[in-house]
Structures are given as structure tokens and as C-alpha cells.
C-alpha positions in Angstrom: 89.9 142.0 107.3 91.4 138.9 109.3 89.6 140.3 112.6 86.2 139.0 115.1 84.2 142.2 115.2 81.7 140.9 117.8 81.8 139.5 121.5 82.9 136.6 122.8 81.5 133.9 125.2 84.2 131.3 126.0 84.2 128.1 127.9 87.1 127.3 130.3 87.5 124.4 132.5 87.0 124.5 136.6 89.7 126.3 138.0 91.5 126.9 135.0 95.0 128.2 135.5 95.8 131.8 135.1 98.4 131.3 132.2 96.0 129.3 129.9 93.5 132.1 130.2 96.3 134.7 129.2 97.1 133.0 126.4 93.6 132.3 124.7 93.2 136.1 125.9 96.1 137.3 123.8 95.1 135.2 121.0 91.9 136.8 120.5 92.5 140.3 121.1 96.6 140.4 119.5 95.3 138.3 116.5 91.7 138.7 116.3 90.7 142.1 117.3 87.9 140.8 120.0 86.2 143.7 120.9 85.7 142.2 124.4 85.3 138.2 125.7 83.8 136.2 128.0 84.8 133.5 130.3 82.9 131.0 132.0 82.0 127.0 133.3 80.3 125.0 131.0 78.3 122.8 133.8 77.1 126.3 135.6 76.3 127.7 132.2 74.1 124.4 131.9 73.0 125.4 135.8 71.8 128.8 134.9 69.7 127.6 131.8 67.9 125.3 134.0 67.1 127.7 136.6 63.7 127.7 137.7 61.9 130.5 140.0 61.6 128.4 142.4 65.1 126.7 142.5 67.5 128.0 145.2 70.4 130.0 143.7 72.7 127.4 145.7 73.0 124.0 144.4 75.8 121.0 144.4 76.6 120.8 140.7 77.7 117.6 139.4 79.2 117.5 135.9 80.6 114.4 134.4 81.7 114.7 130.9 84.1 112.5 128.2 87.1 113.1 130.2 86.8 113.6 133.8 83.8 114.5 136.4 83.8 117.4 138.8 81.9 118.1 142.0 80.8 121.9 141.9 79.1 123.4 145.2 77.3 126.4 144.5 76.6 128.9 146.8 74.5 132.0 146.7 74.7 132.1 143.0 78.4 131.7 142.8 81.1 129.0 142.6 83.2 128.0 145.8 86.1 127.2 144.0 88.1 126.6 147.1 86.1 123.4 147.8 85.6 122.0 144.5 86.9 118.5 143.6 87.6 116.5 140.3 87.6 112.9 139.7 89.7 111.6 136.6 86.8 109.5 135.1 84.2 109.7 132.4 83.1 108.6 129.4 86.1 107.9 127.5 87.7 105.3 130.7 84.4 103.7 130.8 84.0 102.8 127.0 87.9 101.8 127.1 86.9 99.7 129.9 83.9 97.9 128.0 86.4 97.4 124.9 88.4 95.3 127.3 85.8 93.3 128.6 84.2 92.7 125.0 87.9 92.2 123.4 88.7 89.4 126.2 85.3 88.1 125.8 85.2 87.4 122.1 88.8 87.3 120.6 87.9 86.3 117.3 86.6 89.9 116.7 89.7 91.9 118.3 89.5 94.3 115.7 85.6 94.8 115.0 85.5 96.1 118.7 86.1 99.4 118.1 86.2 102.7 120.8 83.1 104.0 118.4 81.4 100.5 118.4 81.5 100.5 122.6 80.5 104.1 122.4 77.1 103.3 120.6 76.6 100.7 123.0 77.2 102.4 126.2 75.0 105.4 124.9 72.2 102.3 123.4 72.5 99.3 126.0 74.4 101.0 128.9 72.4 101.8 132.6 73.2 102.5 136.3 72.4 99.8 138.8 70.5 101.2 141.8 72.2 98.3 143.7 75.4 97.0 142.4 75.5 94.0 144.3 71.8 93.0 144.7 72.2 93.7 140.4 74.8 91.6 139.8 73.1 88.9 142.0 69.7 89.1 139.7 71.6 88.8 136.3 73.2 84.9 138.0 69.3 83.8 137.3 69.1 81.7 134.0 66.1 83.4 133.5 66.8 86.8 134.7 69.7 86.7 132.0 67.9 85.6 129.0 65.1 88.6 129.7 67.5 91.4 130.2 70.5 90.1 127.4 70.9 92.2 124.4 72.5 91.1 121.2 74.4 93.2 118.6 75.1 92.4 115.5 78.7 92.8 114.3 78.9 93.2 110.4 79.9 90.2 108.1 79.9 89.1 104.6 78.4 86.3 102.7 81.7 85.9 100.7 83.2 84.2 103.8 80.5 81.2 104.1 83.1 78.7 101.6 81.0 75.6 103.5 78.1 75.9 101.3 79.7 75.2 98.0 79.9 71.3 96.8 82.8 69.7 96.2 81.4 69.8 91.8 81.4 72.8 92.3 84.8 73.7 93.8 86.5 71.2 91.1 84.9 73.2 88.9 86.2 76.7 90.0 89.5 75.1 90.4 89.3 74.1 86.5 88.2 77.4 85.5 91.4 78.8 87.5 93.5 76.2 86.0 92.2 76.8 82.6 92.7 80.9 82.9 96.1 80.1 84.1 97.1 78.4 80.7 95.4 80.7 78.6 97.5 83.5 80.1 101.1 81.7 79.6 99.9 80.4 76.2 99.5 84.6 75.6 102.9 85.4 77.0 104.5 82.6 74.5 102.8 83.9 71.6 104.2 87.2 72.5 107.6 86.0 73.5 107.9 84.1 70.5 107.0 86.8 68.0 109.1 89.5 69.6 112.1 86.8 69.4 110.9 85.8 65.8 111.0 89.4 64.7 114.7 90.2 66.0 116.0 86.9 64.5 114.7 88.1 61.0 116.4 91.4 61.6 119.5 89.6 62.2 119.4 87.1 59.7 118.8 89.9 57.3 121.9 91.8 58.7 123.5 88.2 57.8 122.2 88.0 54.4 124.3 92.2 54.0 127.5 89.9 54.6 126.9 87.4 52.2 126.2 89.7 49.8 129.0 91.7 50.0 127.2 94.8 51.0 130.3 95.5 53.5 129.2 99.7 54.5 125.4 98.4 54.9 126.9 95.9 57.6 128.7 97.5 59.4 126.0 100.6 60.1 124.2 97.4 61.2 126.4 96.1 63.3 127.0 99.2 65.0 123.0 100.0 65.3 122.6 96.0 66.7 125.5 97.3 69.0 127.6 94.2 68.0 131.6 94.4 67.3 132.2 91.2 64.5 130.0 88.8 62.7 130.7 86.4 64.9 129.4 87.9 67.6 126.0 88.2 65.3 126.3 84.7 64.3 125.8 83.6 68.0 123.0 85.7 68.8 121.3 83.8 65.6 122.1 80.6 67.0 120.7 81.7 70.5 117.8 83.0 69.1 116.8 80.3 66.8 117.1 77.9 69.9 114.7 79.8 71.9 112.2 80.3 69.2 112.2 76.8 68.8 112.1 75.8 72.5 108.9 78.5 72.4 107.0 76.5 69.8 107.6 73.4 71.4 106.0 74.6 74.5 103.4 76.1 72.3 102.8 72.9 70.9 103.2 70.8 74.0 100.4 73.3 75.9 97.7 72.7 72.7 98.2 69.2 73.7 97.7 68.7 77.0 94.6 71.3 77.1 93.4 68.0 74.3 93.8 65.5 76.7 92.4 67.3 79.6 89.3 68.1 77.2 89.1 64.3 76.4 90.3 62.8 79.3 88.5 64.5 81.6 87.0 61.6 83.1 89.2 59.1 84.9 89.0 55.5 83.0 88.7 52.2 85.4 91.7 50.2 85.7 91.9 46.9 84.3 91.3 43.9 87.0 92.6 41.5 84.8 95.3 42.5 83.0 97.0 38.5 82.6 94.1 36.4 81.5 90.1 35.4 82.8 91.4 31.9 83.2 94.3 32.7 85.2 92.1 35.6 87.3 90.0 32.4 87.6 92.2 30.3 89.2 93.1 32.8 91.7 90.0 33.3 93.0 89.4 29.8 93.3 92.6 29.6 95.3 91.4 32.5 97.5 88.4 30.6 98.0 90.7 27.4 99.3 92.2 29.4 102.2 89.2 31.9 103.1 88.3 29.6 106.1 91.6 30.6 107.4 91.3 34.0 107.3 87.4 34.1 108.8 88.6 35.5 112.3 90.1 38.4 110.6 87.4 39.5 108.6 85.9 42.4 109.6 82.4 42.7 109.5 80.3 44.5 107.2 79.3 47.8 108.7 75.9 49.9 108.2 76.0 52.9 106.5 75.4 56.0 109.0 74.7 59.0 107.7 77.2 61.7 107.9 75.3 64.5 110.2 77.4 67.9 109.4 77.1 70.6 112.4 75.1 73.7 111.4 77.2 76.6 111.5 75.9 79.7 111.7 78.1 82.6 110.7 76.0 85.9 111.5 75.0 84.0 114.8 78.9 84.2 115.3 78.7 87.9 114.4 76.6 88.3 117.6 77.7 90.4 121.1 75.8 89.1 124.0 75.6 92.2 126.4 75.3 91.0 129.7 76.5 92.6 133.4 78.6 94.5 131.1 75.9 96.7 130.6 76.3 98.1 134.3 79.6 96.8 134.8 81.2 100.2 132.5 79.1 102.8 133.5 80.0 101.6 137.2 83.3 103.0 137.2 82.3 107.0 138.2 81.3 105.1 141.6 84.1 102.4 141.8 86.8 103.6 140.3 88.8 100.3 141.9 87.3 97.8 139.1 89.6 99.7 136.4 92.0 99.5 139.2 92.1 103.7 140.0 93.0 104.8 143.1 90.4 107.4 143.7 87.0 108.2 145.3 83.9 107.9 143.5 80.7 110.4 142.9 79.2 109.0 146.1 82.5 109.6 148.3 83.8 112.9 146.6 80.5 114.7 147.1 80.0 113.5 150.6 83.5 114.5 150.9 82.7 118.6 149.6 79.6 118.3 151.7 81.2 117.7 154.8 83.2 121.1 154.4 80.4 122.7 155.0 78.5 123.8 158.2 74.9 121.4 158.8 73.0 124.5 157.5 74.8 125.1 154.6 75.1 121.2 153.7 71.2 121.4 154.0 70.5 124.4 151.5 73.3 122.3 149.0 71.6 119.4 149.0 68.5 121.1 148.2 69.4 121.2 144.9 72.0 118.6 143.5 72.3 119.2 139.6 72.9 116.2 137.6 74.7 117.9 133.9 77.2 116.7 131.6 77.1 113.5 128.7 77.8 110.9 130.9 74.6 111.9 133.2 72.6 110.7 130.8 72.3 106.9 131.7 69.1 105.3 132.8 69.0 105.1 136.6 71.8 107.8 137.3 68.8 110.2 139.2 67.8 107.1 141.5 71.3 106.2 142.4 72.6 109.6 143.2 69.1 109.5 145.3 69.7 106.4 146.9 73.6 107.4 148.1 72.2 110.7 149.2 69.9 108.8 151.5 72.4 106.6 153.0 75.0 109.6 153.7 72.1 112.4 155.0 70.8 112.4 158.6 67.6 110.6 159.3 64.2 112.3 158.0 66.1 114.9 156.0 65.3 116.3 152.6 67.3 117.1 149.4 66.5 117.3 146.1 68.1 116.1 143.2 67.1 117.3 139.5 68.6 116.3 136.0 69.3 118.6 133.3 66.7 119.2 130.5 69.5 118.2 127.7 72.7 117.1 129.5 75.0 117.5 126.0 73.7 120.8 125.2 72.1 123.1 128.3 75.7 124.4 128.5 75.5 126.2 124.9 71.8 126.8 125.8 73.2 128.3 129.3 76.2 130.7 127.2 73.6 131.8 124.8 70.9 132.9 127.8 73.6 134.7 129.5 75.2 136.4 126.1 71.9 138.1 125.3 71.2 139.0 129.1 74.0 140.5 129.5 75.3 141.8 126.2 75.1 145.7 127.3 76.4 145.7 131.3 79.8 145.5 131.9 79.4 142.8 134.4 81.4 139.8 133.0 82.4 141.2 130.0 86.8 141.8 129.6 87.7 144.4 127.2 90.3 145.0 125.3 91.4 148.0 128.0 91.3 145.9 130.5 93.1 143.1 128.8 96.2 146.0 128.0 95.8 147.4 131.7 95.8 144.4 134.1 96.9 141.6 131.8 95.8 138.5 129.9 94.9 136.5 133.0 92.3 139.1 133.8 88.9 137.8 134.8 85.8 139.5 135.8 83.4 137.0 137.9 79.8 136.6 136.8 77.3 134.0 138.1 78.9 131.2 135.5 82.4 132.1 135.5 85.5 130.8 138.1 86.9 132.9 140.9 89.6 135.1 139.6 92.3 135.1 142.2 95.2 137.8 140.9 99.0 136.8 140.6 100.6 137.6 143.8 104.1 138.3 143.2 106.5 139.5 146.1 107.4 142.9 146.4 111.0 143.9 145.5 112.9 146.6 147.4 113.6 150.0 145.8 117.2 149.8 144.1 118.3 153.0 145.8 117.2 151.3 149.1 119.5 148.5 147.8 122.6 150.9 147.4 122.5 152.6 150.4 122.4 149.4 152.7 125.0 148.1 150.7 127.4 150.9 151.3 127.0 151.0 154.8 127.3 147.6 154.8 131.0 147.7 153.0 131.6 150.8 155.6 131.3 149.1 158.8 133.1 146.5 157.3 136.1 148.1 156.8 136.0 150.0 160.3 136.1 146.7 161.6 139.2 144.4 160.8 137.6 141.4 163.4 134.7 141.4 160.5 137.1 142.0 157.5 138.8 138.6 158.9 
């Protein structure tokens, strides 16, 4: 029990070092009894599954994944690690990068711009310019813009659109809050004042054991109430009786003011005339007297307008308008400058690995560039690798370039093809003798596996070599006093 009773096929990153191997190695055959295990590459597993009869068995791999991109050559079937490069870029940097543009662009929604949100859209709205430049100069057209813009919708509720209620009905909410809100203290009070009304009759029955001379009763009382004298008892009465009448006042007080808000719910109209119609008469025939004075200052009688109240549109708000930034984040495995890295992109790295190369062997590589990995998968990634190839080849010469069947998954396709092929040779396959005989970091090479290049340590001298030199060291020493001194 507790043990793997079947073979292994395991995944291991390009030129993976020899101590991470020998761990995972000891892991599975210490702990989990792996009868044997194999290691390979999960972009030349993804090669192998797409191999066609007539595809060359040499090939310029390019895998770019979630974390980083790597430029593979191929040759003869196996990997020339010696002359493979990596560049730190992939999906992850290029959705963090379109998070930042999005973020900067639209503030109010900091926080509904997720990683998982720019991931969707990358995978959805994302593509590779053929042209860069010539791109960004079609998307400055008006036009051009609103043809090739995409919207997404951010979510929203309808709880936030407070506009649309009238002010009836807000004063009406605010009456039914107002109106819970007194309900709830008058509850407390009731409860308040029959707690308080309950221990005052237990005390003024403790009172009424004193008066009647009932001395043992009163004092078992006392000591229960946790009280010392009667005086001490007559106090608490007297502060009890207080605040059950301060209670009922409030009580009291409440009932009447809900009455008048009930009756008086309407504002009444001030009284004009409050000293007299003769006297309000005289006044206005005074006001009359000097109103040709005062003419200038009048201001004149202005037209109603009617108040026009902008539309506001809250799930228009909710909107991202995808723009350049649909080519601007995917952009980044060329120019790795516009996130501000300093390294080479796809087109400069693998012109880089191809110039390593003799002219022959650069033409059977480019023969067959392989486009694998998640991050492959963008619309127009073929036709630009295409179009660099054609700028960095010589003139009139050919290459190839082919995409994987299923970028995301020909790798497990690829382990699975090679696990049934080979399941009964030896070729690939580490057992556990060979793991106890030549180590953990033990690899044996296979046509989807890294180049297993042995620990080279230095080689010691023989201690009884050691011993002897150092005696006749010591000996000509001391024949020697010049050397002693």
C-alpha cells in the first residue's frame, strides 16, 4: 500500500538542472516505489505528436507558455541543448501588462480588473499585428476604431441606480426608517421598565419584611440582594422608583409625538396677517407710495425653463472599450522594451540561435519552425513569425513554419504517444537499478528528453599517495636547515 506500481512519464523544463531531477527521482522511487520513470520536454513531446511523414526530423521549436518562452533547435531528431535560449516572457507578463493599461485607463473600476478578467480577454479579444507600426497607424482612423473596438461588460447591480427614485418617495423611505427607529426604542423601554419595575417590587417587598418585624426573613434578603443595611436598600428604592418614572415619562412623551407626527404630517401655512386686515392694509398701501422708487431694482420676471437632467447610464459606465490594447499585450514576446525588459524578442532570439549554425544547417531548421505552447495560440502569430522570417532569410529562400494541432494540449498528446511506443524497450526508460547505481540525476536521452551531461567532479589523489609525499616532504626539510629557516 502507499506505492505507484506503474511507469512514469514526467515533464521537466529545458535544461533542467541535475539536482532538481535527483530530487523528484528520489521522491518517486524512495517514497513511491516507481518501478521506472521517464523524463522529457513538454514542447518536443508536443513536436513528436505533430510529426508528420513528411516533416523533417529537424525543426526550430518555439514554445511560449504562461511563464517564459524558449527557442528550441532541433536537429536530427534530437535537442541541441548547447544552443538553446530562453526569453522571460509569456502569458502571465502580458495579462499583468493589459491590467495596467485597463487599471490606468478606467480608475473607477481598480478592483473589477482582475488578472482572471484580462485573461479572458487576451484569450477572447487579444491578436498579433502583422505590422506593429502600420497597425497602430490604422486604429488613429475614427472609422477604423469604431469597426474593430470591442466592448465588455463589467458586472453591476441595479441597487446602485438611487437617481431614479422621487423625492415622495425617498421622504417616504426616510419615514418608514424613522418610524422603525421609534418602534424599536419604544420596545427597549417597555423592557427596561419592566425589568426595573420587577426588582423594585422585590425590594419593596424585602422593605415591607422590616416593617413587619420579620427580622431573620430580612436579613437572608439582604444577604441574597447582596446589600449590608437597610439603608443601603432604601436608596436602591429611591433610585429605582426615579428611573421607572423617568421610563414612563419617555414612554409617554414617545406616544405623543408619534400623535403629532400622525396629525401633523402636513406643514400648515403661516399666518400673513397676524396684526390686523386694516393695518396689513395700510401697509401695502404704503408699499404702494414708494414702489416708483424702488422700480430700477426690480428684477424682472423670469420664464420658466425647464430643468433638462443629463441621462446617466450606469451599465454604459460598466463598459471596457478594447482598443490598441488588443495588440498592444500580446506585443510584448517581440518587444519586450514596452514593459520596459531588457531582453531580445522571438524575432531577435531565434535569429540569434540561427546564426550558430552553418548556412546548410540554418536551411534544414528553418524548414520546419514549430509554433507550440498557450500563448501560440493568438490570431496572426503564424503570419508574423512568417513575415520576420522573411526579413532575416536570404533572398528567394524557403522555410516553413507550421502551428501545432492543439497548442495547450499536444504535449500530453505527445507523452501519451511516446508512453505506449515505447513502454517495452529500454530506451528512455530509468529504473530503479539505475537510479541506486549511477544516482538520482541519472538521465537516459530519448527523442523528447534533454541532454544528460554527468557531474564531473575532480579526481582526488590516493591517501597513501598523500602520506608518502608528505614524509618526504617533512624529510628534506629537516636535512635542510636553509628551508627549516
Amino acid at each position: 500500500q502507499g506505492c505507484v506500481d506503474h511507469p512514469i512519464v514526467l515533464t521537466e523544463a529545458v535544461c533542467n538542472p541535475l539536482y532538481s531531477r535527483q530530487m523528484m527521482s528520489e521522491l518517486l522511487f524512495e517514497c513511491y516505489q516507481v518501478p521506472k520513470v521517464s523524463y522529457g520536454v513538454d514542447s518536443l513531446y508536443s513536436f513528436y505528436h505533430n510529426r508528420r511523414q513528411n516533416w523533417p526530423c529537424s525543426g526550430l521549436v518555439i514554445s511560449s507558455g504562461y511563464q517564459c518562452t524558449h527557442i528550441l533547435p532541433v536537429l536530427e531528431g534530437r535537442l541541441d541543448a548547447k544552443n538553446c535560449k530562453r526569453i522571460n516572457l509569456g502569458g502571465c507578463q502580458a495579462a499583468v501588462y493589459l491590467q495596467r493599461l485597463l487599471q490606468l485607463k478606467y480608475p473607477g473600476h481598480f478592483a473589477a480588473i482582475t488578472l482572471s478578467r484580462m485573461e479572458e480577454i487576451l484569450h477572447e479579444h487579444s491578436y498579433i499585428a502583422e505590422d506593429y507600426i502600420e497597425e497602430l497607424q490604422k486604429w488613429r482612423s475614427p472609422e477604423y476604431y469604431e469597426n474593430n473596438m470591442h466592448k465588455m461588460q463589467l458586472p453591476f447591480s441595479n441597487k446602485l441606480l438611487g437617481s431614479t427614485l422621487t423625492s415622495e418617495e425617498k421622504q417616504e423611505r426616510r419615514q418608514q426608517q424613522l418610524r422603525r427607529l421609534q418602534e424599536l426604542n419604544a420596545r427597549r423601554r417597555e423592557e427596561k421598565l419592566q425589568l426595573d419595575q420587577e426588582r423594585l417590587d422585590r425590594l419593596l417587598y424585602v422593605q415591607e419584611l422590616l416593617e413587619d418585624g420579620q427580622m431573620d426573613q430580612f436579613h437572608k434578603a439582604l444577604v441574597e440582594l447582596n446589600m449590608d443595611s437597610a439603608e443601603e436598600l432604601q436608596s436602591y428604592i429611591n433610585k429605582l422608583s426615579v428611573s421607572v418614572e423617568q421610563t414612563k415619562q419617555k414612554i409617554l412623551q414617545a406616544e405623543v409625538n408619534i400623535e403629532v407626527d400622525v396629525v401633523d404630517s402636513k406643514p400648515q401655512t403661516p399666518d400673513l396677517d397676524p396684526l390686523g386686515s386694516e393695518q396689513s392694509l395700510e401697509d401695502v398701501e404704503s408699499i404702494n407710495e414708494f414702489e416708483p422708487l424702488f422700480a430700477e431694482e426690480q428684477p424682472e420676471v423670469e420664464k420658466p425653463v425647464a430643468a433638462v437632467q443629463p441621462v446617466f447610464n450606469l451599465a454604459e459606465y460598466h463598459q471596457l472599450f478594447l482598443g490598441t490594447e488588443r495588440i498592444r499585450a500580446p506585443e510584448i514576446v517581440f518587444q519586450p522594451s514596452l514593459i520596459g525588459e531588457d531582453q531580445a524578442g522571438i524575432a531577435e532570439t531565434m535569429q540569434y540561435v540561427l546564426e550558430r549554425y552553418p548556412k546548410e544547417q540554418q536551411a534544414i531548421l528553418v524548414q520546419n519552425v514549430f509554433l507550440t505552447g498557450g500563448n501560440t495560440m493568438y490570431p496572426g502569430l503564424k503570419v508574423r513569425v512568417q513575415k520576420e522570417l522573411l526579413e532575416m532569410r536570404p533572398f528567394q529562400s524557403s522555410f516553413q513554419v507550421h502551428l501545432a494541432s492543439n497548442p495547450v494540449l499536444d504535449a500530453w498528446y505527445g507523452a501519451r504517444d511516446w508512453a505506449v511506443e515505447y513502454m517495452n524497450r529500454e530506451e528512455g526508460w530509468i529504473t530503479r537499478k539505475d537510479y541506486e547505481e549511477k544516482g538520482g540525476e541519472y538521465l537516459k536521452e530519448h527523442c523528447a528528453s534533454n541532454v544528460y551531461v554527468p557531474i564531473r567532479l575532480p579526481k582526488q589523489a590516493p591517501r597513501a599517495t598523500e602520506a608518502l609525499a608528505s614524509s618526504r616532504a617533512l624529510a628534506s626539510n629537516a636535512g635542510n636547515p636553509c628551508d627549516q629557516a
